[in-house]
N, C-alpha and C positions, 0 to 999 in steps of 0.2 A: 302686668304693670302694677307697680307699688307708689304709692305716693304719702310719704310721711308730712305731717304737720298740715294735714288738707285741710282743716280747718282753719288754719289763718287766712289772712288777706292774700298772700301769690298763692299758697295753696288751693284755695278755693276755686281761683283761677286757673289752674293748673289740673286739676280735678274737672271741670266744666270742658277745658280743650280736649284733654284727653279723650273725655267721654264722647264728645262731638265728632273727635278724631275717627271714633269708631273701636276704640279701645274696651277692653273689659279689665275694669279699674277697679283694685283696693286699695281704700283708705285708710291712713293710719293718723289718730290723734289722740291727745288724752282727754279730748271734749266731746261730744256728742256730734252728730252728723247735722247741719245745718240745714231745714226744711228744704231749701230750694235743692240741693245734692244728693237727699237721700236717694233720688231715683237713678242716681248718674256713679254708684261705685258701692262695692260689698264691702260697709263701714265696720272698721274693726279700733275699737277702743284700747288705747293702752301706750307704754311706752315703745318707740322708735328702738332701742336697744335691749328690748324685754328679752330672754334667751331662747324663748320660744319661736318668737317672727325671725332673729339671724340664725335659728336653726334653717326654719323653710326656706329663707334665704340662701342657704350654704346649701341646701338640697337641691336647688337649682330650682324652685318653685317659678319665679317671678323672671320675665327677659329685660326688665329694667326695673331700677328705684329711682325714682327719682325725691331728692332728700331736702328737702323743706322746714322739716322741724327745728327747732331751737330757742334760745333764748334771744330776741333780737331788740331788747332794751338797750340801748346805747349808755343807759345809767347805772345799769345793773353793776354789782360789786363784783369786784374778782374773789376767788374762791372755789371750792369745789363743787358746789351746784355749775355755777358756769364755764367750769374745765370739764366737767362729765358732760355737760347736754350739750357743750357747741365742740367740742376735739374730742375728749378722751371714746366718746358713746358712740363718735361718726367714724374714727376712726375701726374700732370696732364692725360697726355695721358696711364699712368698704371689706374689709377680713371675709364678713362675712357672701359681699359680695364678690371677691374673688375668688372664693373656693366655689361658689354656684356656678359660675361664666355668666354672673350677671353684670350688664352695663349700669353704672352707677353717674347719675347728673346730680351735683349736689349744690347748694345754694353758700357762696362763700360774700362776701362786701368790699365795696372801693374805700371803707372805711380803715382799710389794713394800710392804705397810702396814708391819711393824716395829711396832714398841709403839705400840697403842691407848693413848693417853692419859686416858680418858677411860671405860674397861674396858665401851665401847657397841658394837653393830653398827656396822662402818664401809661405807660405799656407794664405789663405784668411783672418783665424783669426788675422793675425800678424799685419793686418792692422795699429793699430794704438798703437803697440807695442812699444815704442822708444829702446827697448832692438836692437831688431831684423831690424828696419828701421826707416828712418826719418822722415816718412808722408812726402803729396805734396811738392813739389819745385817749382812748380808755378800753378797760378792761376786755369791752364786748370784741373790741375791733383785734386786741391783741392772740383772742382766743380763738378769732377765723384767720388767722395771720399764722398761728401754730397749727390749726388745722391744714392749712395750706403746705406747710412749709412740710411735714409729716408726710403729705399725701406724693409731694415732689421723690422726698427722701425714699421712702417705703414700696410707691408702685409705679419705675420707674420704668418697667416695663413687663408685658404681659397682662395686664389686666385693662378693661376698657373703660377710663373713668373722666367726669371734667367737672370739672369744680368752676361755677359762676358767678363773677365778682358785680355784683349788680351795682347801677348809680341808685339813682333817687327814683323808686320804683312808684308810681301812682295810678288811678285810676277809679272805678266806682266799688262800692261796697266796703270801704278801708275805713270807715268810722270806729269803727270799734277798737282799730290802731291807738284813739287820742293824743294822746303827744307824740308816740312813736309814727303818728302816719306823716309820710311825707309832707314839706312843709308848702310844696305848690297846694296839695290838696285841702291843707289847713287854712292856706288865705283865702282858696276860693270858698271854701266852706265857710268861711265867716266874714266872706264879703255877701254873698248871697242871703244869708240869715243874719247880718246885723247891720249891715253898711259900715264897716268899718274894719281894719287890719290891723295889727302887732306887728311891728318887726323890730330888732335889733338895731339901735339908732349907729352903729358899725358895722351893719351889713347890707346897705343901701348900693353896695358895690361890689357885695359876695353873688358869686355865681355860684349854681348849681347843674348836673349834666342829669335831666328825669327823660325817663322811658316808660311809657305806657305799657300795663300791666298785660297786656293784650299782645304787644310783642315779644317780651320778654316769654312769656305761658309760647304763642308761636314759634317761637326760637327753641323752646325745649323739645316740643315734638319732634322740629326737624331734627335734634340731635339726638331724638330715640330713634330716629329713622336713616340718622346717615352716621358713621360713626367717624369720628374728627380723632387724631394726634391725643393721646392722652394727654392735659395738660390743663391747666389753670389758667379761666378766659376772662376778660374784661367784655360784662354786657351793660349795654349804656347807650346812649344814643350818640355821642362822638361830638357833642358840642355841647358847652356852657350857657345859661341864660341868667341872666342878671335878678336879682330879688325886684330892682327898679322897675325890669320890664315887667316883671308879674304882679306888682302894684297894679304898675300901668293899665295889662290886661283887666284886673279886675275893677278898678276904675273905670273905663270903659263898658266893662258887660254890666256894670252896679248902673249904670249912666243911661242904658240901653235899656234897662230891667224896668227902668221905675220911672225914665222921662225925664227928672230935670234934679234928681237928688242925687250928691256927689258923695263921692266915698270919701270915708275918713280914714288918715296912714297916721297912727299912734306910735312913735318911737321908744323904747323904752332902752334903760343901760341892758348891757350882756353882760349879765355874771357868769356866766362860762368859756371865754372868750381865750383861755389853754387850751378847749376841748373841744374846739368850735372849728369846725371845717368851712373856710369861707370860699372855696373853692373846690369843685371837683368838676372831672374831666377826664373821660376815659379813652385811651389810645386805640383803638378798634382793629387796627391794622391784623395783630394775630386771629380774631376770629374770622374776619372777613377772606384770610388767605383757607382758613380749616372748612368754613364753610363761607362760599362765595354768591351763596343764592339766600343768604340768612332775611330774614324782615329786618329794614332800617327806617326809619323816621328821620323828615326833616324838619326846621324851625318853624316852617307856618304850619306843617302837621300838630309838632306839639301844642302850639297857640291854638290850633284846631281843637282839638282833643282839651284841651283845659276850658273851652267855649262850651263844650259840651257838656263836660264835666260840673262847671258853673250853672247849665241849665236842672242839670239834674238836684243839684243841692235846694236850687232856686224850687225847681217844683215840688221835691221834699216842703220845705217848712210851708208855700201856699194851703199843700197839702193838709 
């Protein structure tokens, strides 16, 4: 089992299930193995498309990659650092996972839909529907949208591969994200540590579809264990929650935290309001037919799971 980019935030997570799973785990990243991990996978430094690891790869070393690495800045500029590390390098390392007979899980985004038109679950095909969404809104999202669209074209049969379009992915340990980490986890993290929230005085009524990091990590195992329709999935939890309600909640737990001090909701303009997804919402239907026993979450799960999450920020800074 290979697991590139294990040092980020899913990968780290992804790296700990495996381990748990009972897996004998190598990690791949260009960081250092993060104390609490080293004991959980034989840490190998470097890059994800170095010629060396898609040789071992092609040799049939590894029964799965699963591919986590990349540039996942949403601001990031287009160019060739971000055509090399998110399509040109992955596609690459699936080559080299087809010539091994390895199964390859790789991490793609619901950010390739871009504005839902139509503020509905979108399904995989819709991709590049203009009815239904607007395609990419920037760079990042265009360059998992050509990886996608490659991986359709190129391995279209014969090889065992799925590419996972994640929502708004959150959970513990994502600080290090800072702006890139999901933005449930950035209000609960700065209601807990300051009494107060940011949002977009135009997105009081953007939803978001977030899936705990926990599922997402459980859902890859089962797909190193069962293998599904080669294809390109939407993971997500299958329903929208309102930026209002996650005020709410944190209002709420801020209210609960401290007794009688109310949170404060600071609106400020959106200057990114082209690039800006007020909406997402993923159509679930194809995963749940490829695998029909997959982990799902419902609405007072995630309220659940963001209480928790809340606590843990909370008991950070007492700390």
């Amino acid at each position: 089992m290979l697991i590139t980019g294990a040092a980020g935030f899913i990968g780290r997570h992804t790296t700990k299930s495996f381990h748990r799973a009972g897996y004998r785990v190598t990690a791949n990243d260009l960081r250092p193995a993060p104390d609490h991990l080293a004991h959980a996978a034989r840490w190998q430094r470097g890059n994800f498309a170095a010629s060396t690891l898609l040789a071992e790869i092609a040799a049939g070393r590894y029964q799965t990659v699963v591919h986590q690495a990349g540039i996942s800045n949403t601001r990031a500029p287009a160019g060739p650092e971000l055509e090399e590390t998110n399509t040109i390098g992955v596609l690459r390392l699936a080559d080299a996972c087809r010539t091994g007979g390895t199964r390859l899980i790789y991490a793609s985004s619901h950010a390739v839909y871009g504005t839902l038109h139509d503020r509905e679950p979108i399904a995989e095909d819709a991709d590049t529907d203009s009815v239904r969404c607007s395609g990419p809104l920037n760079p990042y999202a265009a360059s998992k949208l050509a990886l996608d669209e490659e991986m359709r074209a190129r391995h279209d049969t014969g090889f065992d591969w799925v590419g996972l379009r994640y929502t708004n992915v959150f959970g513990p340990d994502e600080t290090d994200k800072g702006p890139m980490a999901s933005i449930i986890s950035q209000l609960l993290r700065s209601a807990a540590r300051t009494g107060q929230v940011r949002l977009f005085d135009d997105s009081l009524t953007a939803a978001r579809d977030y899936i705990p990091v926990e599922t997402v990590t459980a859902t890859i195992v089962q797909l190193a264990e069962q293998p599904v329709p080669a294809a390109v999935y939407n993971l997500g939890s299958g329903f929208a929650v309102s930026f209002a309600d996650v005020a709410s909640w944190c209002a709420r737990l801020y209210r609960q935290a401290t007794g009688t001090l109310s949170l404060q909701v600071q609106l400020v303009p959106n200057a990114v309001t082209t690039a800006y997804q007020y909406f997402t919402c993923a159509d679930m239907t194809a995963l749940d037919k490829a695998l029909p026993d997959r982990p799902t979450v419902s609405a007072l799960s995630i309220e659940a799971r963001a209480a928790e999450l809340f606590e843990t920020f909370l008991s950070c800074e007492s700390g």
